[in-house]
C-alpha positions in Angstrom: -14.2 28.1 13.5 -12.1 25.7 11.1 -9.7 23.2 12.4 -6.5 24.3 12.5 -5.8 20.4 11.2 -8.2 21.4 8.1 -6.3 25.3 7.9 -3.1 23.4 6.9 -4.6 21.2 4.3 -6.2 24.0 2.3 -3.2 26.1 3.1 -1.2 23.0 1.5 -3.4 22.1 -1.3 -3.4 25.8 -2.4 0.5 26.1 -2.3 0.6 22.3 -4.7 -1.7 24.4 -6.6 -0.1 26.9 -7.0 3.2 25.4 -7.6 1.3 23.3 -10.4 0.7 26.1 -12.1 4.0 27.7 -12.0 5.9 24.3 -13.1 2.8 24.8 -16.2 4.0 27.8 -17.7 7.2 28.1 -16.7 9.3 27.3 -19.7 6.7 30.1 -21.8 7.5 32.3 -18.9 11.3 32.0 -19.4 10.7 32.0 -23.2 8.7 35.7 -23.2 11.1 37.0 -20.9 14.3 35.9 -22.7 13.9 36.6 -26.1 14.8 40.0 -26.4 18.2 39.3 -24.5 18.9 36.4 -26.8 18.3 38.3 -29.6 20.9 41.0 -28.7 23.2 38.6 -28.0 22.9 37.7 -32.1 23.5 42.2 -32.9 27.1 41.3 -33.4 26.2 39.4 -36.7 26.2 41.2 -40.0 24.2 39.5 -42.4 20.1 39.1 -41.9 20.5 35.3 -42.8 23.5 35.0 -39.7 21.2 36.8 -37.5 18.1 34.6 -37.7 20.0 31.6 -37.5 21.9 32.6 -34.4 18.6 33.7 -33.1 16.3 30.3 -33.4 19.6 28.2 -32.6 20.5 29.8 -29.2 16.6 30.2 -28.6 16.1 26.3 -29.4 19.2 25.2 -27.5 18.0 28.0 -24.6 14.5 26.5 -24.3 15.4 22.4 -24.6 17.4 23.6 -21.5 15.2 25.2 -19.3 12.3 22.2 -20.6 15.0 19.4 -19.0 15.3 21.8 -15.9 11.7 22.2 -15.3 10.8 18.5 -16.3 13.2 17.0 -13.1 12.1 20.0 -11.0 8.6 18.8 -12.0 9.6 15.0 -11.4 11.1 15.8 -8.3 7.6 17.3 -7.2 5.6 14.8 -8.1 7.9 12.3 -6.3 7.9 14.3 -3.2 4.2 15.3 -2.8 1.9 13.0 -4.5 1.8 9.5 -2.7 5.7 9.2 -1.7 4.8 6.6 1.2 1.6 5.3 -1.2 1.0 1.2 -0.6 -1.3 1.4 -3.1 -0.9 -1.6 -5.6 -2.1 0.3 -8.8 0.2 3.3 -7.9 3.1 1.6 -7.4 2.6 -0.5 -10.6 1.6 2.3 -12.4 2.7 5.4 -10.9 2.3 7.4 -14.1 5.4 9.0 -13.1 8.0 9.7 -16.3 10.7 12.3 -16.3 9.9 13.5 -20.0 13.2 14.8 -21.3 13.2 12.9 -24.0 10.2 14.8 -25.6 12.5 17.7 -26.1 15.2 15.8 -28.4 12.8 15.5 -31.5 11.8 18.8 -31.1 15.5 20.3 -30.6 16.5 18.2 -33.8 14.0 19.7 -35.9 14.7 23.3 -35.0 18.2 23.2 -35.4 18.0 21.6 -38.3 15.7 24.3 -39.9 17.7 27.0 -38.5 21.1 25.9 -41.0 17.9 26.1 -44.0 17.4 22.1 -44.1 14.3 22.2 -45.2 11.5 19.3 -43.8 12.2 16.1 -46.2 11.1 12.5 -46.0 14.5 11.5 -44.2 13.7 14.4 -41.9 10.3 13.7 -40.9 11.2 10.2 -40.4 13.9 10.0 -38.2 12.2 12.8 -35.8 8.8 10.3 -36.2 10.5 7.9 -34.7 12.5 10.0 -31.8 9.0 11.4 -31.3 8.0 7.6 -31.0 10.6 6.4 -28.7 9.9 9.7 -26.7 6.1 9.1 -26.5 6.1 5.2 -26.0 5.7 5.5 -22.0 3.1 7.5 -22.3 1.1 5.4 -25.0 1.9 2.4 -23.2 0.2 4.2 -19.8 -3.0 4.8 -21.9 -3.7 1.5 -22.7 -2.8 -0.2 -19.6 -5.3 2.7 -18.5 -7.5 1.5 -20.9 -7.2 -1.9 -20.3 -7.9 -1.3 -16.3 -11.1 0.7 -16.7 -12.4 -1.7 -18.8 -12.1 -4.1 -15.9 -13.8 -1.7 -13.7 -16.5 -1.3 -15.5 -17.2 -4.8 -15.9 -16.5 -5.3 -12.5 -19.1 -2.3 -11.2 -16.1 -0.4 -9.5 -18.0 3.2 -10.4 -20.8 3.9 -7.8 -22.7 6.0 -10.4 -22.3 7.5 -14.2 -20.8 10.6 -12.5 -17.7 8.5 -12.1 -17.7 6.7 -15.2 -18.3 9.6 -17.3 -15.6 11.8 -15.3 -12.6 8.8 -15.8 -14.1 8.6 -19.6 -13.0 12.1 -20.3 -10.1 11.9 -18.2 -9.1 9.0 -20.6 -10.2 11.3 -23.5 -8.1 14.5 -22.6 -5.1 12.5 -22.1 -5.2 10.8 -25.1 -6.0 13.8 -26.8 -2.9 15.2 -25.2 -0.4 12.9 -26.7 -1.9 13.5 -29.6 -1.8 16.7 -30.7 1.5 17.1 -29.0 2.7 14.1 -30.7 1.9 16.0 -34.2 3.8 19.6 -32.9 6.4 17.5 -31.8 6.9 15.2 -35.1 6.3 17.2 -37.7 5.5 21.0 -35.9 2.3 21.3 -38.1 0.7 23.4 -35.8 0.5 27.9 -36.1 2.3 29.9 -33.1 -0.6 30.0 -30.0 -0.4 32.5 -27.8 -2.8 33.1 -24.6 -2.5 36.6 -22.7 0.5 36.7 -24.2 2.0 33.1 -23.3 2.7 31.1 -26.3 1.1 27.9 -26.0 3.1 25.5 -28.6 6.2 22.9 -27.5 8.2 23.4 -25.1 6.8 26.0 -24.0 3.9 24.2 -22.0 5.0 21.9 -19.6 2.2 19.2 -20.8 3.2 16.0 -19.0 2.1 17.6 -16.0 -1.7 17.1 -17.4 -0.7 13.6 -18.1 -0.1 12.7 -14.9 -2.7 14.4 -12.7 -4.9 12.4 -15.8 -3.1 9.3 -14.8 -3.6 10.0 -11.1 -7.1 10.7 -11.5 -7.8 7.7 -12.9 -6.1 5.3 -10.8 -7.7 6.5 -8.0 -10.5 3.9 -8.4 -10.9 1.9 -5.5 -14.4 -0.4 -4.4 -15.3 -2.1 -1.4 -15.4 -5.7 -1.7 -17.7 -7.8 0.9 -16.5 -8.2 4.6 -14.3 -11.2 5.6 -14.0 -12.2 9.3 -11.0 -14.8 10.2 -11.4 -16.4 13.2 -8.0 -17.3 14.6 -8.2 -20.3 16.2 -5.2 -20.6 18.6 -5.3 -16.6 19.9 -9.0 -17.0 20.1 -10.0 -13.9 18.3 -11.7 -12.6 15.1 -10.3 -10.2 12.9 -12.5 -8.5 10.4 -11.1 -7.4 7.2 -12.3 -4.4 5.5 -11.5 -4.5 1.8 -10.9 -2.2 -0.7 -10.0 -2.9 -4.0 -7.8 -1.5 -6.4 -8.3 -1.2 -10.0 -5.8 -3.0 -10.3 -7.2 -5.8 -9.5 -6.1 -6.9 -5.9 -7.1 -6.0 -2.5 -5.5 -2.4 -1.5 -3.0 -2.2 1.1 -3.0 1.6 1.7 -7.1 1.2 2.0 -8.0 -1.8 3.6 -7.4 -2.4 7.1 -8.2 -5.0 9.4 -9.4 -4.7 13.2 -10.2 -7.2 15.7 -13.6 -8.0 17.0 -14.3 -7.4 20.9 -16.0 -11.3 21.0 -14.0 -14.6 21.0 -15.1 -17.5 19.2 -14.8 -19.9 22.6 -17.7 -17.5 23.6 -19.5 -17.0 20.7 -22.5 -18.9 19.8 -23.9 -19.7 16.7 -26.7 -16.6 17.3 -24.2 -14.0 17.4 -21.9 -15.8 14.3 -24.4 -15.3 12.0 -24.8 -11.7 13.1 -21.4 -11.1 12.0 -21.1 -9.2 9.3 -19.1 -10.7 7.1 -18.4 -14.5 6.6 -16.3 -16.3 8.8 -13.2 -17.9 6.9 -11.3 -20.1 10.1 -7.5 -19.9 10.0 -4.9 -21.8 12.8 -2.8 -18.6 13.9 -1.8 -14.5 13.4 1.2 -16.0 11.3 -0.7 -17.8 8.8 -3.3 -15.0 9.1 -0.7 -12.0 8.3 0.1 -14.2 4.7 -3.3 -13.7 4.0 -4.4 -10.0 4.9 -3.1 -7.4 2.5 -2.5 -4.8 5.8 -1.9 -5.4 9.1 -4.0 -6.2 11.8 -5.3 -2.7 14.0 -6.7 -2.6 17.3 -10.1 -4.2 19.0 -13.5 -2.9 17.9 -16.9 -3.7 19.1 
């Protein structure tokens, strides 16, 4: 029979799951189910040319609006549920975590302005370049610290196997395919209306930072054990071993490492059972000095 310990965690990692996926297609949702009242609210208008621009105005405006509500719901989330209490170095330097309503303003721009007839000139596509830009910089500048990082791992051997390399590879790959091609809808909206089972796949309807971050997360994640380190305190007259793990990041983890103390004193030990430590033996005076050292604290006695 399952734990009732390991119940609850597929129980919770279903329900994250599914809430994922709801905060996915949400704003598509919204957008099939809405359309039809929006348009009746434009009935009043006389003229075809009054209709249709009533129409993709309140729809744009409609849309940017429910793409703001479901980016801070989705913010919130992943705030709340993914590492809130997270010592991890590399997570708190770079969480990954952006709120994303400023993708929506370049896109907003553009529609209104086609809605009034302005048709897509050089000034246009300029000025919503560069809010697309200004909107996308986090991002960009995520993917090459990301970058930057795993190319430090791999020169440091942090992946135990190709498996590994080749999975954070193409997470690296769809992330920066992400920005991409949504940096190109967003710009300059080159791409044809997608739709799949009826959801339409195209800006803002997809709530796409979402795969940026579980990208980001993914890739963070590294973490390899570094060799074992044994202080020996010399005025408690104890050894403490440190297990480390290493964040791709480049430092010893907090969240991962910990630190126990070894059953044997020094005053006892002889130099037989030193070098059956495993680990080498780095002498320090006292727990103060040693606590400036260790990136966790020290945990209970171990054999």
């Amino acid at each position: 029979m399952p734990s009732y310990s390991k119940i609850r965690r597929t129980f919770r990692w279903l329900s994250l799951t599914l809430l994922c996926i709801v905060l996915f297609i949400s704003t598509g949702l919204v957008n099939v189910c809405s359309e039809q009242q929006i348009r009746n609210s434009c009935l009043s208008l006389n003229s075809t040319n009054s209709y249709e621009e009533c129409f993709y105005q309140r729809q744009s405006i409609f849309l940017f609006m429910v793409f703001c509500l479901v980016r801070l719901i989705t913010y919130k989330c992943e705030m709340l549920f993914t590492n809130r209490n997270s010592k991890c170095i590399a997570k708190k330097k770079l969480s990954g975590h952006h709120i994303g309503i400023p993708l929506g303003v370049p896109h907003l721009v553009r529609q209104m302005l086609w809605s009034v007839g302005i048709q897509q000139t050089s000034l246009v596509l300029i000025c919503t370049f560069v809010l697309a830009s200004l909107a996308f910089y986090p991002y960009a500048k995520d993917f090459c610290c990301l970058c930057r990082l795993v190319a430090y791992a791999v020169q440091r051997r942090f992946f135990k196997g190709n498996q590994d390399l080749i999975l954070t590879c193409t997470a690296l790959y769809i992330y920066m395919s992400v920005v991409l091609v949504e940096f190109l809808d967003i710009s300059a909206g080159i791409y044809c209306p997608q739709f799949l089972f009826g959801l339409p796949l195209i800006f803002p309807n997809i709530n796409f930072p979402m795969i940026l971050y579980v990208g980001h997360s993914f890739v963070i994640r590294i973490h390899k054990k570094m060799p074992l380190i044994i202080y020996e305190v010399v005025e408690e007259d104890c050894f403490v071993q440190l297990h480390r793990m290493r964040c791709i990041h480049q430092k010893d983890c907090p969240e991962f490492s910990y630190a126990t103390r070894l059953s044997i004193k020094p005053s006892v030990a002889t130099t037989k059972h030193r070098r059956a430590m495993d680990g080498r033996i780095v002498q320090v005076r006292n727990l103060q000095e040693l606590n400036t050292i260790l990136p966790c604290a020290v945990g209970g006695n171990r054999s």
